[in-house]
N, C-alpha and C positions, 0 to 999 in steps of 0.2 A: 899883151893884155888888152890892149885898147880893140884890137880886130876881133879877139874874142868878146869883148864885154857889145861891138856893134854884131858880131854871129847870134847872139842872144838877145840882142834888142831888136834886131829885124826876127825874129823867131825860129831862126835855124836850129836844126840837131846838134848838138856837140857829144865829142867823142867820149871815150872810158879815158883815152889821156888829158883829154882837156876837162871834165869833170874831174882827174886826180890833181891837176892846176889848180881848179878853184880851190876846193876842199885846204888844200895846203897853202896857197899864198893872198885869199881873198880874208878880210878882214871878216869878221860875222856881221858888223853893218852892210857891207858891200854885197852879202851872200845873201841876206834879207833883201835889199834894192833889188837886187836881178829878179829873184825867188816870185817880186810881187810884181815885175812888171810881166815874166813870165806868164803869172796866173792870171793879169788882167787880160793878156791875149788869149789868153784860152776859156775864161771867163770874165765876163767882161762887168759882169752884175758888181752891186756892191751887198749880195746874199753871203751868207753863212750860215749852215744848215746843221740840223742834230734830229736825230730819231728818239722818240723814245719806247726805250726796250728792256726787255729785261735777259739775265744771261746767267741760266742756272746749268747745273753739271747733271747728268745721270749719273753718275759714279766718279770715283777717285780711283778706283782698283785699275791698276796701269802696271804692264810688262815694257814698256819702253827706259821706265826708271829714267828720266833725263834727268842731269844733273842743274838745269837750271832752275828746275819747276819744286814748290814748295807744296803740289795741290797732289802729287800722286802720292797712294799707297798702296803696299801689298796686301791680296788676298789674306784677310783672316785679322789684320792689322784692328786693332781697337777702334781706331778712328775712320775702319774704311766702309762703305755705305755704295749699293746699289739701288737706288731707286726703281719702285712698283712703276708700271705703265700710270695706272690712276693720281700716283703722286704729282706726276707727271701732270698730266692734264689738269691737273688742280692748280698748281702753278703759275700753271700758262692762263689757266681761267682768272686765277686771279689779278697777274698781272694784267690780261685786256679791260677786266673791270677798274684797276687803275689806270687805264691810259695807254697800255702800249699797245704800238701799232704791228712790233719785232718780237721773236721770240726765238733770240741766238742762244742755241743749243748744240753744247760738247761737252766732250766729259772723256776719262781715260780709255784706253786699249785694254779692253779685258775681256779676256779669251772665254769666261763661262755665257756673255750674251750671244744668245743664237739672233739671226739676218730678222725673223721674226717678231724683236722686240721693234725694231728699227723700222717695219714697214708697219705694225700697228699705230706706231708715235705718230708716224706722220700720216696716217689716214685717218686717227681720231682727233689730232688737232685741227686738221679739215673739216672733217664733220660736226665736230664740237663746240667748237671757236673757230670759226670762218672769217670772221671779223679780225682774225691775228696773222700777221706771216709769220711762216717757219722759217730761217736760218738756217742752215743746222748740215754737223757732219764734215770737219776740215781733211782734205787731203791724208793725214795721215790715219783717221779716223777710217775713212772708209780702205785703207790700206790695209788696217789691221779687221777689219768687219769681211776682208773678201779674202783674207788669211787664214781665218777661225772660220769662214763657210766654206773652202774650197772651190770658189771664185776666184773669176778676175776683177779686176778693179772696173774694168768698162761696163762689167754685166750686171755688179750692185749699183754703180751708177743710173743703169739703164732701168735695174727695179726700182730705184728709189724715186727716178723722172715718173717713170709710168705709172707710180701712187698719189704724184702728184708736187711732189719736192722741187721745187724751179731755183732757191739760190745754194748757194755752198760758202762759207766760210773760210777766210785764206789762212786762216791759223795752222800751224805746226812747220810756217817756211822756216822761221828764226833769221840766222842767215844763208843763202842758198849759194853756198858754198862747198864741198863735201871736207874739206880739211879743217874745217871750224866745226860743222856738225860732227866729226870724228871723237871732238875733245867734249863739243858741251851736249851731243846726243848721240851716243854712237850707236844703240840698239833701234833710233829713228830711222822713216826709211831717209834715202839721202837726198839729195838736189834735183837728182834726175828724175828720180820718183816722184819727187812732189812735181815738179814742172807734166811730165807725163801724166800724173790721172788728173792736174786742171787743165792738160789741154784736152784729155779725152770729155771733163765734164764740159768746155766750151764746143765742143763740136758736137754732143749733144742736145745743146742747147741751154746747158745753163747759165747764169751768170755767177759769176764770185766774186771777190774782196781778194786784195793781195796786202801781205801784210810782213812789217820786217824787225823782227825784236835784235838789238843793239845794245853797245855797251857792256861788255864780256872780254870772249877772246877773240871779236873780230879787228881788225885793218881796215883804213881807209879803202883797199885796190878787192878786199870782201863786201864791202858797202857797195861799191861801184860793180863788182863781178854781179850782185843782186838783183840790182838796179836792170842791168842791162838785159840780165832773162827774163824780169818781170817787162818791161819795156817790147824785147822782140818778140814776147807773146801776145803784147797786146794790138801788136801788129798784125800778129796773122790770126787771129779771132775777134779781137775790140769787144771781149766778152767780160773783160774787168770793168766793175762799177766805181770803185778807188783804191787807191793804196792807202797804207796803215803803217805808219814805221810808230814804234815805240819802246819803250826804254828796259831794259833786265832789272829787274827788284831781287838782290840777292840776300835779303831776308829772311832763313830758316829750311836754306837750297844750301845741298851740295857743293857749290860754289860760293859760299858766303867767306869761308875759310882763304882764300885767293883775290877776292873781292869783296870787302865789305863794305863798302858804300857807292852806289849808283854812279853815274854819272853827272855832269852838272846842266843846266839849264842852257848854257853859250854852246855845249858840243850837242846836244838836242837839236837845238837852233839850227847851228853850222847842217846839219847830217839832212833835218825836213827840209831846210833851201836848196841843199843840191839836188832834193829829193822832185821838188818841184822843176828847178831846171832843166833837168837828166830824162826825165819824163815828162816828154810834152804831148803824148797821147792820153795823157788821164784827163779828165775835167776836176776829180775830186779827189783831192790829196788831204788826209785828215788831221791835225792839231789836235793832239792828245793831254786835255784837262784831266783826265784819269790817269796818268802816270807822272805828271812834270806838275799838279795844282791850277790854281783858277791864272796865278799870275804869269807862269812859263804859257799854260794853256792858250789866255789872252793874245800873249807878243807870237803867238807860232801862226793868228792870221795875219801878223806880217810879215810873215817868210815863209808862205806861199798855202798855207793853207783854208782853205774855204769850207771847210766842214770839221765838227768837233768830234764825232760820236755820238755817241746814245747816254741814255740817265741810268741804263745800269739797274733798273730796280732790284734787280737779285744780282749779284756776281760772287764764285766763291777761289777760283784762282789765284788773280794776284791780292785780294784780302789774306790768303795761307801765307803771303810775304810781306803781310801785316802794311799793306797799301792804305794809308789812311783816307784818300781822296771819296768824297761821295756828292752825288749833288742831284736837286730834281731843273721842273723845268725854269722856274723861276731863279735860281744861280745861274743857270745856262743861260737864259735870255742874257740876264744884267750881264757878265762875262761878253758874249756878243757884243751888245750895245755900251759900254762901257770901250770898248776898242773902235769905236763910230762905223761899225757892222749891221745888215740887216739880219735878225737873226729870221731862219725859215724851219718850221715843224718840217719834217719829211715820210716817207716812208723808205721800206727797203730797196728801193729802184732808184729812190733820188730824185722823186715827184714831190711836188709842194704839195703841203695837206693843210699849213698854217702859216697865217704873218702873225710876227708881232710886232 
């Protein structure tokens, strides 16, 4: 333990078995310690950073049906809702006129939006509100968009660059596994798929988020299989801007019945440290106040993470698994500063826009 605990102090790689070492014999204080000393080598500031943004859906009408998501419905469903283009940019207007700088945009697989809706969005958000970035479009998103156009996935990529679309959103990894997406998405595409069209968007040129939802039916040796694809891609692209792990809300999901209550705040903890040490080509690994509260939120920038998220002005996803968490910028600062952090405004590249 002591050769490992100096491998990670002088800043070496450790392996997928010596990440399954910690995880299992490392105290969660001990996993925190590494976590931070990790991140001061790789950031050395004492910043902590949050965008603010807003994160609304075009629709809920989803053919993936996954069993951990409380946000999809079927076609025709009372509750299900397609959003107009103009809705759309109203939104997003209005959100810039409050403040955001982001406008993370996804929403379900639903096979009646033709390619057309999807390059309108993003050429009148450009031209409309210039003054906002777009998000927008995770992995399984543009899967199911190049499915229902009779595309490949490179060549809606390559339309949606050439409109003007520069990040992608790492939502729909879960865990990137394919015998865990079997049980909790099995009509998603799988592992390989997602890993494939972010590395096609990276060799395009875009940049993305990687992001890893936990606390289900994954294993410690699925957290670290994750770990390691997100990790050797960012190897051969360095086209990730952070990782995202955060937590299953099994609230009003298909999976409530098997699981009904979350996970707790110490396996959170435990999972963002390794997450830190395991990946030492990120800079920005994120602490998630939106799914663990202000207090887990707090103690996750001391186990390795340096960025919290966004304010969320809109979000309708995990709200459907009745997430009570919300906050603007002034919760977020004090949470920062309250944990003796510098907190920093950003935007979506991870450029400072604010001190406070």
């Amino acid at each position: 333990m002591s050769e490992l605990f100096e491998k990670i102090i002088d800043n070496f790689r450790i392996s997928k078995d010596e990440a399954s070492y910690l995880l299992s014999n490392l105290s969660t204080l001990e996993l925190g310690q590494l976590a931070t000393k990790r991140k001061n080598m790789i950031d050395s500031s004492n910043n902590v950073s949050f965008v603010v943004d807003t994160n609304p859906n075009y629709t809920n009408i989803c053919d993936t049906e996954c069993l951990f998501c409380a946000f999809w419905r079927k076609k025709g469903h009372s509750d299900s809702y397609t959003l107009e283009i103009d809705k759309i940019i109203e939104i997003v207007k209005t959100s810039y006129h409050n403040g955001a700088t982001t406008v993370l945009l996804q929403g379900g697989h639903n096979p009646d939006i033709k390619l057309d809706y999807y390059l309108e969005i993003i050429n009148r958000v450009q031209k409309e509100i210039p003054g906002i970035h777009l998000h927008a479009f995770s992995a399984p998103e543009v899967a199911s968009i190049a499915k229902y156009s009779d595309l490949d996935t490179k060549k809606i990529l390559k339309l949606f660059w050439d409109s003007g679309l520069r990040t992608i959103p790492g939502g729909g990894a879960e865990v990137l596994t394919n015998n865990i997406r079997k049980k909790i998405s099995p009509l998603k595409i799988n592992a390989d798929e997602w890993m494939k069209i972010t590395e096609e968007a990276h060799q395009i040129g875009f940049k993305t988020t990687a992001t890893m939802m936990f606390g289900h039916a994954e294993k410690d040796e699925d957290i670290i299989e994750h770990l390691d694809k997100i990790r050797d891609l960012q190897d051969r692209t360095k086209n990730f801007l952070s990782f995202i792990p955060w937590t299953f809300k099994p609230e009003n999901t298909f999976m409530e019945n098997k699981i009904s209550a979350e996970i707790g705040g110490d396996r959170y903890l435990r999972v963002l440290g390794l997450c830190r040490i395991f990946l030492d080509n990120f800079k920005y690994i994120q602490g998630s106040w939106f799914t663990q509260g202000f207090k887990v939120g707090g103690v996750s920038l001391h186990y390795g993470a340096n960025d919290v998220g966004g304010t969320l002005l809109q979000e309708n996803v995990l709200k459907s698994a009745n997430n009570p968490y919300k906050a603007g910028i002034d919760e977020i600062v004090h949470v920062i500063k309250s944990e003796g952090f510098k907190p920093i405004q950003r935007d979506t590249f991870y450029n400072k826009i604010k001190d406070y």
